[in-house]
C-alpha positions as CSV (number, residue, x, y, z in Angstrom):
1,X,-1.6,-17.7,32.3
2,X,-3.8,-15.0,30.9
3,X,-3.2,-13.0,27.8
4,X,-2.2,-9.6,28.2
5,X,-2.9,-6.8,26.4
6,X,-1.7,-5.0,24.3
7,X,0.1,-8.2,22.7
8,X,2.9,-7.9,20.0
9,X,3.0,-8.9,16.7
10,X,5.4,-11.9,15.9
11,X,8.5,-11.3,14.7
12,X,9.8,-14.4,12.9
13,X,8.1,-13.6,9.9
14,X,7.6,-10.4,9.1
15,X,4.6,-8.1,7.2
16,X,5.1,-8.3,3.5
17,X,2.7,-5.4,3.0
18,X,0.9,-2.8,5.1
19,X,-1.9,0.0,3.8
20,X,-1.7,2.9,6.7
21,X,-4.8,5.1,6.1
22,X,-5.0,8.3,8.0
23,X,-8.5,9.3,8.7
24,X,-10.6,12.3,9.3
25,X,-14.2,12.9,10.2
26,X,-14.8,15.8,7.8
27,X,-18.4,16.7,6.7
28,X,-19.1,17.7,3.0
29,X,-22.3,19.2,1.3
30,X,-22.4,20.3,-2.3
31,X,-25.1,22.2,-3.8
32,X,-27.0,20.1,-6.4
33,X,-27.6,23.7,-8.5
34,X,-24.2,25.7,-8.2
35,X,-21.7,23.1,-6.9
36,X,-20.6,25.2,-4.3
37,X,-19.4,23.1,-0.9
38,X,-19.4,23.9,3.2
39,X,-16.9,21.9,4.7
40,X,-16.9,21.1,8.4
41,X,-13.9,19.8,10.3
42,X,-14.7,17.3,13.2
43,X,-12.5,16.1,16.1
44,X,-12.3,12.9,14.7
45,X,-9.3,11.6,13.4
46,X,-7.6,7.8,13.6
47,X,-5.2,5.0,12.2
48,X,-6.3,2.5,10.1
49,X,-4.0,-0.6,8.9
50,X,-4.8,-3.3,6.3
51,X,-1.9,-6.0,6.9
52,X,-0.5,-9.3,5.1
53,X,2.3,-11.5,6.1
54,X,4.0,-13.6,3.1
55,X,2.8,-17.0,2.5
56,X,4.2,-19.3,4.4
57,X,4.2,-22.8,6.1
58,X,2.3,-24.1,8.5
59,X,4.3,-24.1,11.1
60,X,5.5,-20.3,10.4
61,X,2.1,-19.1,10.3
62,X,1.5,-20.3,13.5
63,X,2.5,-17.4,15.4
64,X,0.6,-15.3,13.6
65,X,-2.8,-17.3,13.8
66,X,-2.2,-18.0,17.8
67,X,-2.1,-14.0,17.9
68,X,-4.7,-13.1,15.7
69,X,-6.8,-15.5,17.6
70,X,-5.8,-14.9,21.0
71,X,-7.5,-11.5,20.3
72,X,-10.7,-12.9,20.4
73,X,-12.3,-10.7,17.6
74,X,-12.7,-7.1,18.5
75,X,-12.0,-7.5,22.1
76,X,-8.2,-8.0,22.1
77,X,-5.6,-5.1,21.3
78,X,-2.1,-5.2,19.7
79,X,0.5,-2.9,19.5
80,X,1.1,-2.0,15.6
81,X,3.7,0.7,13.8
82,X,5.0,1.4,9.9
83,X,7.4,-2.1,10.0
84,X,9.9,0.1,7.7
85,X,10.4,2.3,10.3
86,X,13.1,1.5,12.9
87,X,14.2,5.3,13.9
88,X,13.7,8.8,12.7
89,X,15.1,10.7,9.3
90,X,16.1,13.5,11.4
91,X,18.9,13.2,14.1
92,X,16.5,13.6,17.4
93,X,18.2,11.6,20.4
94,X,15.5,12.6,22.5
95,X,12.3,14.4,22.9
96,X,9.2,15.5,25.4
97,X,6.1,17.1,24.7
98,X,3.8,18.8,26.6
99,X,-0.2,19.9,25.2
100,X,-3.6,19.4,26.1
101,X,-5.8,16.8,24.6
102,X,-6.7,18.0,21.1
103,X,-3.7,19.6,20.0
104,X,-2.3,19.3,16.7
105,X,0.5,21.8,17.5
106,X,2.9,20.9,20.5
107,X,5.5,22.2,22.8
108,X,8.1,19.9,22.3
109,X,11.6,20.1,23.8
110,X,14.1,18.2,21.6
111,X,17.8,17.7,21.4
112,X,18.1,17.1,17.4
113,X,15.5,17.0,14.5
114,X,12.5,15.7,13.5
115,X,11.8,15.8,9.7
116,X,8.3,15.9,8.2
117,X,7.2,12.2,8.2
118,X,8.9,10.8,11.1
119,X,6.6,8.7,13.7
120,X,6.7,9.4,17.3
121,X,4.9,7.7,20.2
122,X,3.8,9.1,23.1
123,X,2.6,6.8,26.2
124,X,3.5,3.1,26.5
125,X,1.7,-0.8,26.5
126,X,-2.1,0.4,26.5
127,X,-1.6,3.5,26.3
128,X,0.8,4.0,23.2
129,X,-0.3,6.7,20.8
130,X,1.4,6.4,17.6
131,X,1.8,10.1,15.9
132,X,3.3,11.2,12.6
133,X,5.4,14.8,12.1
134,X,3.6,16.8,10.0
135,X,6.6,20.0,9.8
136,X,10.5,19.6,10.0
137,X,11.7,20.9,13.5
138,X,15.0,21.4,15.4
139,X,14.9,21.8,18.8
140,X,13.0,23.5,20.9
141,X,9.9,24.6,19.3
142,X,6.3,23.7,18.5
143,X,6.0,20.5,16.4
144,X,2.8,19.6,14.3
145,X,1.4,16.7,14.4
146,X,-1.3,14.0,13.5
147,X,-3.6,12.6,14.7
148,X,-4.2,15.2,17.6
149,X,-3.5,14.4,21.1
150,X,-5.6,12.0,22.8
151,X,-4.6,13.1,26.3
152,X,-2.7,16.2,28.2
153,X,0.9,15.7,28.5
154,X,3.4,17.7,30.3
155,X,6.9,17.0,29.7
156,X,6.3,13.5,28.7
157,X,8.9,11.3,27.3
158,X,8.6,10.5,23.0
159,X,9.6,7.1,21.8
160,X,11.6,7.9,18.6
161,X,12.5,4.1,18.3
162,X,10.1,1.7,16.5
163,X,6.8,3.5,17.7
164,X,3.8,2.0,18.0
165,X,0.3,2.6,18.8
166,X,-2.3,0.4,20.5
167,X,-4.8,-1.0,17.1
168,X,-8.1,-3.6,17.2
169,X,-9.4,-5.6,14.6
170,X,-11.8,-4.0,12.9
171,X,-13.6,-7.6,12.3
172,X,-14.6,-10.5,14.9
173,X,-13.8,-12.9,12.5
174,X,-10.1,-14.3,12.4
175,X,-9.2,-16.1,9.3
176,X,-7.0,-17.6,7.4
177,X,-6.1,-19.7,3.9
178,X,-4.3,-22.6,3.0
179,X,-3.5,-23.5,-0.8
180,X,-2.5,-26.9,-2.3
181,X,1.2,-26.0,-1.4
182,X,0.6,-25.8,2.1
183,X,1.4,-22.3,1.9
184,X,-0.7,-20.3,4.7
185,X,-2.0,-16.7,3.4
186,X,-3.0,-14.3,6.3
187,X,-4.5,-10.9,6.0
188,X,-6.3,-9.1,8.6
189,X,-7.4,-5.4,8.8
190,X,-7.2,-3.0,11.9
191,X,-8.5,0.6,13.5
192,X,-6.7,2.1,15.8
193,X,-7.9,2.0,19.5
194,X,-9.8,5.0,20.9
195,X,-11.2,5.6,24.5
């Protein structure tokens, strides 16, 4: 059977820690004589992710090496979110959005709230865009939000639930340790998938 992607991380043993990194293509030139700086704000923006599970046994790691590996470096995608993040802070029950591709602000119709910090995602498998609230906002309204949208969406359903987005590894090399213990240490680092 071939592997499909996006694949999902294992869930028997869990992340023991996560770096999220927000990034934005911003240009910056300072003056060698007065100091003063032009700043210029690109398009780019994306998710970055250092991960580590605990150490563990062999035969717990095992999961975790089988999906790192069925990657097959760069060319294999996973879906990835914040693993402390099971639902929102706010009470939302449900959302949609609707903008154009590039949008940091967004129509969204809402029964509930979203508080600054929540996740949201927005598509599904390869597709999933993982997004973080930037403002608190209940109800109807315009919500801001980050990165910016990858796509147009019109009315289109939010997963408020464990979101996810779609993330590669940002090396081709899968590895892995093993102390005198046996114990097995994995730590792997990823980008978020663009198109």
């Amino acid at each position: 059977m071939a592997i499909s992607y996006p694949v999902n991380t294992p869930t028997d043993i869990g992340i023991a820690n996560i770096t999220l990194r927000a990034r934005n293509a911003v240009s910056l030139t300072e003056s060698s004589f007065s100091f003063s700086q032009q700043i210029i704000r690109h398009p780019g923006q994306r998710w970055e992710a250092d991960i580590s599970i605990p150490p563990v046994r062999r035969d717990l790691s095992a999961a975790w090496v089988a999906m790192l590996m069925s990657l097959k470096g760069q060319f294999g995608t996973f879906l990835l979110g914040d693993p402390d993040y099971d639902s929102p802070q706010g009470l939302a029950s449900s959302a949609s959005i609707t903008g154009s591709s590039g949008d940091e602000s967004v129509t969204v119709s809402m029964t509930g709230t979203l508080l600054a910090g929540d996740y949201i995602q927005l598509g599904s498998g390869s597709s999933a865009k993982l997004h973080k609230v930037l403002v608190d906002q209940s109800g109807n309204g315009t919500l801001e939000i980050w990165p910016s949208l990858r796509s147009d969406y019109t009315s289109s359903s939010v997963t408020l639930t464990e979101p996810k987005g779609v993330f590669r590894l940002s090396s081709p090399v899968t590895e892995w340790d093993v102390n005198n213990n046996s114990a097995y240490g994995i730590s792997f680092s990823a980008v978020e998938v663009l198109t």
